[in-house]
C-alpha positions as CSV (number, residue, x, y, z in Angstrom):
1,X,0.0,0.0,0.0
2,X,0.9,3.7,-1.0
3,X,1.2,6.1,2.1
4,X,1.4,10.1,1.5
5,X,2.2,13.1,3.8
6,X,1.1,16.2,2.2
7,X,0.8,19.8,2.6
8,X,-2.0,21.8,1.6
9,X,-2.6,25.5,2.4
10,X,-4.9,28.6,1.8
11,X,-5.3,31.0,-1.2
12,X,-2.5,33.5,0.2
13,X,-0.4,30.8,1.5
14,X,-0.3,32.0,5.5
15,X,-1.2,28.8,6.7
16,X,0.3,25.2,6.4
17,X,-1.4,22.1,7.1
18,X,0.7,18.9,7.2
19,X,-1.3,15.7,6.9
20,X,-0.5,11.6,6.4
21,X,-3.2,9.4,4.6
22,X,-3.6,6.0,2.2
23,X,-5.5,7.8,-0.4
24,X,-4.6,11.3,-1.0
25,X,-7.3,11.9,-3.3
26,X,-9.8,11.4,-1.4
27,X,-8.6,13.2,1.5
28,X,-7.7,16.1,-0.2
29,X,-11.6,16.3,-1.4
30,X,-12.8,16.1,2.5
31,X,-10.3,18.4,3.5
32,X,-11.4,21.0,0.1
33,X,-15.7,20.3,0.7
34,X,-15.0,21.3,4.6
35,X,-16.1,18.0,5.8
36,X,-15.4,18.9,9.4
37,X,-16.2,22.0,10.2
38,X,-13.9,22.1,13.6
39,X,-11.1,21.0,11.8
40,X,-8.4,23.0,11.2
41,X,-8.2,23.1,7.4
42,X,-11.8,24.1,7.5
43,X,-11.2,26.8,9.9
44,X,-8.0,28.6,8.1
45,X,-9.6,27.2,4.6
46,X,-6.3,25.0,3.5
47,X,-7.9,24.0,0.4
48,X,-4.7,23.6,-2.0
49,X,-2.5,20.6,-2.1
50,X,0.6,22.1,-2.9
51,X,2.9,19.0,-1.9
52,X,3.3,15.2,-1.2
53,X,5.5,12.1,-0.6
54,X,4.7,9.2,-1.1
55,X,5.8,6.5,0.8
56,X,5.6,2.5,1.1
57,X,5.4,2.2,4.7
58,X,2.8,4.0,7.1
59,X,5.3,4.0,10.0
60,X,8.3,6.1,7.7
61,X,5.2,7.8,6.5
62,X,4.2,8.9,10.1
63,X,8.0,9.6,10.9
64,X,7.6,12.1,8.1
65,X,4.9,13.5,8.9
66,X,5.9,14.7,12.4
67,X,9.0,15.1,11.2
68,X,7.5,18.3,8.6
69,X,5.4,19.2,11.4
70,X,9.0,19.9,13.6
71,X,10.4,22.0,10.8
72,X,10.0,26.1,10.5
73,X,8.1,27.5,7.9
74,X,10.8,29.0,6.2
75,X,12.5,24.6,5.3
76,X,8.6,24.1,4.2
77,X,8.8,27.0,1.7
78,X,12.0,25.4,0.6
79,X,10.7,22.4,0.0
80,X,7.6,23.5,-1.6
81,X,9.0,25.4,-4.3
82,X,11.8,22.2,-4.9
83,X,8.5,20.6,-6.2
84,X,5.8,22.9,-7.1
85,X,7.8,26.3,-7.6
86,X,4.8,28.2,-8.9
87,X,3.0,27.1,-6.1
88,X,0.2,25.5,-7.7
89,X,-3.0,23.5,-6.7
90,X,-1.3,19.7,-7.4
91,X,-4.9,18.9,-7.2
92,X,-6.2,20.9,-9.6
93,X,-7.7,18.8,-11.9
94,X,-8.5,16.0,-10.0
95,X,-12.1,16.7,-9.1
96,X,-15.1,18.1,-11.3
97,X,-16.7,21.3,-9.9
98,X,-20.1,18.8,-9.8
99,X,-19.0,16.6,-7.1
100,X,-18.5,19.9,-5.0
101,X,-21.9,20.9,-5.0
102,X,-22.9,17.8,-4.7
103,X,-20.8,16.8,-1.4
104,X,-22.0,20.6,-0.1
105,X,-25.5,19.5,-0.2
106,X,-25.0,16.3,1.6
107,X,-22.4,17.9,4.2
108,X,-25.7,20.5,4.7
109,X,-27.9,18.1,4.4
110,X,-26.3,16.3,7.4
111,X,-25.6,19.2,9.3
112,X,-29.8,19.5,9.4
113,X,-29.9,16.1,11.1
114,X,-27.1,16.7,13.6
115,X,-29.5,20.1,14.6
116,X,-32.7,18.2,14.7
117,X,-31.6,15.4,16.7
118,X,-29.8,18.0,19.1
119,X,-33.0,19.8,19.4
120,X,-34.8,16.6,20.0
121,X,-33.0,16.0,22.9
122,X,-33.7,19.2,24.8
């Protein structure tokens, strides 16, 4: 099995987010349709992948991972711009605009059910 760590950020590039997962395509459409709202790459809107590893083994992967985490900004910017040097979206064209608006309807959708059973249980 394929492992990535991955960094995504927001449109003006203030915030990182580093992240480990088996398949970085779907994650990278949770983390872009704000499937948690308390997470953090909801809340600071990291909605562009602009780099990854990839790794065959989850624990290296994980080492990685913290091991970005440790790092100042200033050795992520480095290593961002060693693979993506205009900074783009890596995942671009991965997803149509469609399945947005779709998963937006279902993430509202689901949101209504949380509030009604919440309000059920008053």
């Amino acid at each position: 099995m394929t492992y990535f760590v991955y960094l995504m950020t927001n449109l003006n590039h203030s915030v990182f987010y580093t992240g480990v997962t088996s398949n970085l395509e779907d994650r990278v459409f949770q983390h872009k349709t704000g499937l948690d709202k308390r997470s953090f790459t909801f809340r600071y809107n990291c909605v562009r992948l602009i780099y990854y590893e990839e790794f065959e083994n989850v624990v290296t992967a994980i080492d990685r991972e913290k091991q970005l985490k440790r790092y100042k900004r200033s050795f992520k910017i480095n290593l961002i711009a060693s693979m993506n040097p205009d900074w783009k979206d890596l995942s671009e064209n991965w997803f149509k605009p469609e399945e947005f608006e779709l998963s937006r309807k279902l993430n509202k959708e689901e949101e209504r059910r949380k509030n009604a059973l919440r309000d059920s249980k008053k």
